[in-house]
N, C-alpha and C positions, 0 to 999 in steps of 0.2 A: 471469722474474719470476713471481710467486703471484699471482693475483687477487686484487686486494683484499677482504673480507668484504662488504661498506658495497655492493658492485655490483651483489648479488644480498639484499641485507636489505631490508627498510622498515618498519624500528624508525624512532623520531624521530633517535636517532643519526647514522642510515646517512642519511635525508633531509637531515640538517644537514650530516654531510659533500661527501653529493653536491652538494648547494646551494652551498657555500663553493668548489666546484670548477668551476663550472656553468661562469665566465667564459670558462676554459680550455678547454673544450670548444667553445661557442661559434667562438672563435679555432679549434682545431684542424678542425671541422666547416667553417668559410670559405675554409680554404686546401683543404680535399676538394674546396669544389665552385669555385674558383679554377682550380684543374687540371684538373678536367674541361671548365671551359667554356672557359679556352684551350689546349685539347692538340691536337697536330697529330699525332694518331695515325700511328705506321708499320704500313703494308698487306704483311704478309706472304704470299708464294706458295701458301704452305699456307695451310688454314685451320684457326681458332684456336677453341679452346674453353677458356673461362678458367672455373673452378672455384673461386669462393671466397668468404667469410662480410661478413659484418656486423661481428661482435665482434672483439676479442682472445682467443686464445687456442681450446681445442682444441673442434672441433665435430664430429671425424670427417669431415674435409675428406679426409685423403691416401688412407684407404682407396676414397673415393667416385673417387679423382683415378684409384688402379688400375685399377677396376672401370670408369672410362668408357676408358682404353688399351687394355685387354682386349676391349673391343667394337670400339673402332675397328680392332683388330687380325684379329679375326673374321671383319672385313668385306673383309680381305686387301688394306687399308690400313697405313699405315707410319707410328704413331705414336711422336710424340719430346714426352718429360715436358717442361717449360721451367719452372724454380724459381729462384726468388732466392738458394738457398744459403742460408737464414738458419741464424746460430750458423758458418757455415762462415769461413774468411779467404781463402777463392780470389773473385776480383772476375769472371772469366769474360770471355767466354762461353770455356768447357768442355766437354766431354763427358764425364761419370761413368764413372769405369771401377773396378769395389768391389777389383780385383785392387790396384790400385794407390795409391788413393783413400780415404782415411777422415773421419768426421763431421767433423773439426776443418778437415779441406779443404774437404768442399763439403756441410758438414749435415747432419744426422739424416735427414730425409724425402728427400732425395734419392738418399743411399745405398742409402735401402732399397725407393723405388720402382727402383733402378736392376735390382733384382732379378727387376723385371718388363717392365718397358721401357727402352730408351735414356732417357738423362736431362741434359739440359744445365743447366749452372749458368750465369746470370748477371745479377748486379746490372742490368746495363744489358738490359731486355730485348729492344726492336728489334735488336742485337748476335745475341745468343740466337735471337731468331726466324729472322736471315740466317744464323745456322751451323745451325740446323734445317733451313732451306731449301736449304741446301749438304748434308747429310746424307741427301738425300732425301725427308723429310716430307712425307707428304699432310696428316696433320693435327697439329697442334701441341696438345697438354691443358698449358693453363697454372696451374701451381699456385700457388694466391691470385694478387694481381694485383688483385682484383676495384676498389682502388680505386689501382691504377697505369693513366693511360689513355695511355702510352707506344707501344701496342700495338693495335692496330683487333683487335675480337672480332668472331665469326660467331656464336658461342653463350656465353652468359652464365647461368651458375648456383650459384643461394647455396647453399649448406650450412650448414641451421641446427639445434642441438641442441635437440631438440624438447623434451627435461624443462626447459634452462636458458632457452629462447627468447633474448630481447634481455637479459637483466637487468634496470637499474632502467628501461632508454631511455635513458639518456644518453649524451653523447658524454666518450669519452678526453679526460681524465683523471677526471671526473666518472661515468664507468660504464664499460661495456666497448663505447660502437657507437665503428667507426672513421667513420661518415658517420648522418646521420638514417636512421631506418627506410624514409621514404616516401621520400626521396630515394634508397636503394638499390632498393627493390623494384622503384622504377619503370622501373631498368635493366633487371632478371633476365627472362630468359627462361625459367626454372623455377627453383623449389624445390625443394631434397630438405630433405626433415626425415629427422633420423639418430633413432632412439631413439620414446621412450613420451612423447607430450604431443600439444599441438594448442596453438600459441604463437600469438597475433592476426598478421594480417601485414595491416598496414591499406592500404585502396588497391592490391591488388593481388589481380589477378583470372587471372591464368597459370595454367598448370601446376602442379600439387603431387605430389611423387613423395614415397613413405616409402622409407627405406632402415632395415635393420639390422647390425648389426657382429655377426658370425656367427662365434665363434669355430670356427679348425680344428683337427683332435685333439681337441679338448677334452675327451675321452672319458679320455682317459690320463689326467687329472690327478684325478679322479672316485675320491672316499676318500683322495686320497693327502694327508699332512700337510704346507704349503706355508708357505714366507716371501714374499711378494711386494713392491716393490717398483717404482716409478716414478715420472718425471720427464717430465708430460705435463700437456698442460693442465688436466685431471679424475681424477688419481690415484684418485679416489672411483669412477669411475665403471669404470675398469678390473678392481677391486679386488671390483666388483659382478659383475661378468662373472663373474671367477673362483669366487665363489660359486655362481654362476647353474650352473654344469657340475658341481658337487658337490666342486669343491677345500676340503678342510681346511684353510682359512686358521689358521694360528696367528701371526702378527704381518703387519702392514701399513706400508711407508714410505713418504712422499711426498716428493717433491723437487718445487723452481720446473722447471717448463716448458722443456727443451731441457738441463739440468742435464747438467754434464761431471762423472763418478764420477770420485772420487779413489783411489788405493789405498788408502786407509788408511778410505774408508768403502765400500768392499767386503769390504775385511777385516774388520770391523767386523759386516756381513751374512752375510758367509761364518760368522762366530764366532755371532750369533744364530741360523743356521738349525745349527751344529752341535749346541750348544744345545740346542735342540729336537726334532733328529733329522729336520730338514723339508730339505724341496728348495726353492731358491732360482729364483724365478717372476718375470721382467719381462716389459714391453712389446716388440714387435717394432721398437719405436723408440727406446726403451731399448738395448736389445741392440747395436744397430749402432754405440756409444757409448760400448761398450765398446773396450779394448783386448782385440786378439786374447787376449793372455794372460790375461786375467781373465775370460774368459769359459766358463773349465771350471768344466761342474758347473751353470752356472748355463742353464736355460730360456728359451727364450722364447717368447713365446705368442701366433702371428699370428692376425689377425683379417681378415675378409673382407664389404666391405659387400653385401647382397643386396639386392635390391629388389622390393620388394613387388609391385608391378605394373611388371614391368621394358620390358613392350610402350611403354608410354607415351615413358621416354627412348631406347626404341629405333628408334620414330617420329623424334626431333629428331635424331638422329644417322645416321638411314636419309637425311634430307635433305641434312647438309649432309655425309655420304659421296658424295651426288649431283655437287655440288659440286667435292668434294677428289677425285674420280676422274678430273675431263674435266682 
């Protein structure tokens, strides 16, 4: 799905909508914190590190999700991703294998972290976290989750879009938070803010790490005349990148969030970028969402989050490799 306009406006409009929605959020918001205050969390052998937001939709979470495997990997630690599969129809637990495996299996984000680490899919994640722990795992990076409490965490971290912060504040369906602001923060043992802002985060006095999404190559696409294209939480926001490196954007497409291409709206992009004489530009999350075969000719354009002061989350992660060693 597309975000609604009305979750990020405060026209009287978007107030009156939110308002008429409130009820539902309320209700959605009571069963969040129903499940957490009776979950009988599963303690896995590994330890876990669960990566995930506040809102709906895309905040620069899976690049953050890489970038902490990579470190745990570093440290000559055996990091295994653990994802829900969403958009996938495999129920799991799984282990990703891209040879054999495509989004409609086991998800867009999974697939394409699998390209950097092991990756288990499964709805059920205590399942998940015991076939991690059968697989060897010293540390488990759980992708979202953050308000699944199926799972005992050792480290807990938001990932929040620092230009979009919370929205209006409200709870789904009334705005985009899955749970209140202060009732999440006051789980997090760090923030990362992805991007250019400084979002309020009330009652919470942690850690604040910045991360940025650092496109790579980027250099190659610099003059050249481009169609781009994506199916991500902030198409806008992609599409800014690609400016940002000196791409001649000559059209832009957005698609809902996790969006399965058809062939007839590839063909479609394929005939606009002929068109134009441009090169056809998606997301690295896009990409993997493809069918092998549609995927000549067409780009894709990975991104990498960095971190500003990366000593800081290399502290939380030096500890609990303390931990996940003995």
């Amino acid at each position: 799905m597309r975000a609604p306009d009305f979750w990020s406006r405060q026209d009287a409009a978007a107030r009156v909508a939110a308002t008429a929605l409130s009820p539902l959020g309320w209700i959605y918001g009571a069963v969040t914190d129903w499940k957490r205050t009776h979950a009988q969390p599963f303690r896995a052998r590994a330890k876990v590190v669960c990566v995930g937001n506040l809102t709906a939709g895309g905040s620069g979470k899976t690049p953050v999700v890489s970038a902490i495997a990579r470190m745990v990997q570093a440290r000559g630690l055996r990091a295994v991703v653990l994802s829900r599969g969403y958009g996938g129809r495999t129920q799991g637990p799984v282990l990703v294998n891209p040879q054999t495996h495509d989004a409609a299996d086991v998800g867009d984000e999974p697939l394409l972290l699998a390209a950097r680490a092991p990756v288990i899919v499964a709805r059920d994640r205590p399942q998940g976290a015991t076939l991690a722990d059968a697989e060897g795992a010293n540390v488990i990076v759980m992708d979202d989750g953050y308000q699944n409490f199926t799972l005992a965490k050792d480290l807990s971290l938001i990932v929040v879009d620092a230009e979009k912060g919370f929205g209006n504040g409200r709870i789904l369906p009334a705005g985009p938070l899955r749970e209140s602001i202060l009732g999440g923060l006051a789980r997090a043992d760090a923030v990362v803010l992805v991007g250019d802002g400084t979002p309020p985060l009330p009652g919470y006095s942690g850690p604040v790490m910045r991360a940025r999404l650092v496109p790579q190559a980027g250099e190659a696409l610099k003059g050249r005349k481009t169609i781009a294209f994506a199916g991500i939480g902030r198409p806008e926001k992609f599409f800014a990148t690609l400016r940002s490196t000196g791409a001649d954007l000559a059209g832009t497409f957005a698609f809902a969030d996790h969006h399965m291409f058809t062939a007839g709206e590839i063909a479609r992009l394929r005939e606009e970028a002929r068109s134009k004489n441009a090169m056809l530009v998606t997301t690295e999350k896009d990409f993997v969402r493809l069918a092998p075969a549609a995927r000549e000719g067409i780009r894709a354009f990975p991104v990498e989050a960095v971190f500003e002061e990366p000593e800081v989350l290399q502290s939380l992660l030096d500890k609990l490799a303390s931990g996940a060693a003995r």
